[in-house]
N, C-alpha and C positions, 0 to 999 in steps of 0.2 A: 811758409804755408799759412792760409786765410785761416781766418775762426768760423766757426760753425756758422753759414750763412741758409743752410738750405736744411728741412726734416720733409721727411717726405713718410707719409702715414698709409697705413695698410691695413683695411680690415681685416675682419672674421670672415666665415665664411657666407654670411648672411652679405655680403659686399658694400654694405649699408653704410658710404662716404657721410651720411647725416647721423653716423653715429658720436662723428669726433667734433662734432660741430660745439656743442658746452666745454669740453678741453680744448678747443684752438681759442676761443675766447680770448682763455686764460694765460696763452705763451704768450711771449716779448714780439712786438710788431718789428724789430728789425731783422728777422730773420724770414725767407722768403717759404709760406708751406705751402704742400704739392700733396691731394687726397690721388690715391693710386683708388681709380675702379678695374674693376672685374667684366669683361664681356659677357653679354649674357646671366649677370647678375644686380639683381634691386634696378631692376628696367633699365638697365645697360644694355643697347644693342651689339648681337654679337658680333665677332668675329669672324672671318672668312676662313680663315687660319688656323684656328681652334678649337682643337676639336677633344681635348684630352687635358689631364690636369700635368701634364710636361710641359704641353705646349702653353697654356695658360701661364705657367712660370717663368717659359722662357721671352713670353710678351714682356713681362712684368718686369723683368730681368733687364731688358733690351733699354728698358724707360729707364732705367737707374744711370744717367748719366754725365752725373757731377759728382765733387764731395757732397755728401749726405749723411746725415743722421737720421734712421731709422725707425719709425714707432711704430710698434705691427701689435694688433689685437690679434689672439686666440690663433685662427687657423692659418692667418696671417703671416706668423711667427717663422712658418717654413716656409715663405718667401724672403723672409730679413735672414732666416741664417743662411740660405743658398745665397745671397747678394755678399753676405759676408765673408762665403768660404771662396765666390766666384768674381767678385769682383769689389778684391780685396782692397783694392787701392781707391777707390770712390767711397769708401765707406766707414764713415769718420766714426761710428759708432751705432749703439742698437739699444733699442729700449723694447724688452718685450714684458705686453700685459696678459696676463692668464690666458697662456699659450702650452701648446706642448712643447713648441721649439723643434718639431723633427724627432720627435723619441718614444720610443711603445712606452705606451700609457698601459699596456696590460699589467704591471707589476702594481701599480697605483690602485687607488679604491677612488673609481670615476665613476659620475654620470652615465649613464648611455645618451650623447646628444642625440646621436643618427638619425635614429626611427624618428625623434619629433622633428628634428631637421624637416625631415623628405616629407613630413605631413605636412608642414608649416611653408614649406617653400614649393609646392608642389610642380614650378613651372622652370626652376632652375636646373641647371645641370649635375650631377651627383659625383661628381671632379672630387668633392674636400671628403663626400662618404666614402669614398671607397678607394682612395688614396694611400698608398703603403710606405710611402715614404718615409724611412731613415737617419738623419743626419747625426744619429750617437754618436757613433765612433770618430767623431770631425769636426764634436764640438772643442775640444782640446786645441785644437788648431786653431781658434778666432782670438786674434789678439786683440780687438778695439774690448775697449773699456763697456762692459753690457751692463742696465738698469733692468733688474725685473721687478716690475710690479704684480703684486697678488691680494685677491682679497682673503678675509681669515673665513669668510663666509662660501665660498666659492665648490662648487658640487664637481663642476666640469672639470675646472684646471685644481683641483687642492693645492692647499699650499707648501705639501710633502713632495709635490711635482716642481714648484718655483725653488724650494733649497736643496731638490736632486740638481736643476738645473746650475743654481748657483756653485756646487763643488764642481760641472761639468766644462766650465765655462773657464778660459785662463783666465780673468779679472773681471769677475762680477758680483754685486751687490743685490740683494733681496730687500723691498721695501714692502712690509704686508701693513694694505688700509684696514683698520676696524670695520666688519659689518659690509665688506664691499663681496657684492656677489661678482659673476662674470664680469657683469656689464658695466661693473666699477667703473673703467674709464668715462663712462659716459653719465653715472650719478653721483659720481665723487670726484667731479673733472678736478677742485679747487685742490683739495690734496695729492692727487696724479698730476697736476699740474706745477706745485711747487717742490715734488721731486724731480719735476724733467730741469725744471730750472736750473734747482740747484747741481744737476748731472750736467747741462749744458754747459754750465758755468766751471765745471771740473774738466769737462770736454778742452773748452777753451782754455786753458791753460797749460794743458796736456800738449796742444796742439801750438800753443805759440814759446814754451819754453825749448 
């Protein structure tokens, strides 16, 4: 089996491919990456297709069609674990950043995104609002090797939500950045960037031993 050749990156719900642009900077050029957009999201023209946040998943789903390693920001995150639970075998691993992962955030002391969401994006689809999707009970069941990142700063995703995740998960790691809010990935690419590394580089050896 190859080494980790391909990540393939997934936003927020904000769809915004120019979020991860200061983190790809910073990965190793010999690896091929692939920004996953959103139809009808950050002036993505829509789809024909699409008309629901199922069918949005199952687009996204459909593109996943190599070994890959995963990196999903926030609302993201329940795209990489449905690729994980559904197409277990292309999917060499998962890095999620201040995500919920699929899981009622009611027990949690969270933000309310929503409301500013739907003010701020006023022209997009409301797919990630209003979205009920579940994957608790199934997180148990993902055996690749998961990286979460979280900031200690972070309103939306707390970092009491990234170490529920981490016991939820068969083999995962919690890395918390100092001072990184949400959007850490994208103001503290150089520290997010040398935990993917060093994950990648644990990927790969996982993977050729």
């Amino acid at each position: 089996m190859n080494s980790v050749k391909h990540v393939i990156f997934l936003p927020g719900a904000s769809g915004s491919t120019s979020f991860w642009f200061p983190l790809i900077e910073k990965l190793p050029q010999d690896i091929t990456l692939q920004m996953m957009a959103y139809p009808a999201f950050a002036n993505e023209p829509a789809h024909p297709d699409i008309h629901n946040f199922d069918q949005l998943q199952q687009y996204i789903l459909e593109k996943i069609d190599r070994p890959s390693v995963l990196i999903a920001q926030s609302m993201g995150g329940i795209f990489a674990v449905a690729a994980a639970l559904q197409k277990t075998e292309l999917i060499q691993g998962l890095v999620l950043i201040a995500t919920s992962g699929g899981i009622d955030l009611s027990k949690f002391k969270v933000a309310d995104w929503r409301q500013h969401y739907a003010k701020e994006f006023l022209d997009y689809p409301d797919w990630f609002i209003t979205t009920n999707i579940n994957y608790e009970d199934q997180l148990a069941q993902i055996q690749q090797k998961t990286l979460l990142i979280w900031g200690d700063q972070d309103l939306i995703s707390p970092v009491d939500v990234g170490q529920y995740l981490e016991q939820s998960f068969k083999d995962a790691k919690l890395k918390i950045i100092q001072g990184g809010e949400h959007d850490l990935a994208h103001h503290y690419a150089e520290q997010v960037a040398k935990e993917i590394m060093l994950y990648l580089y644990q990927i790969d050896k996982n993977i050729l031993t």
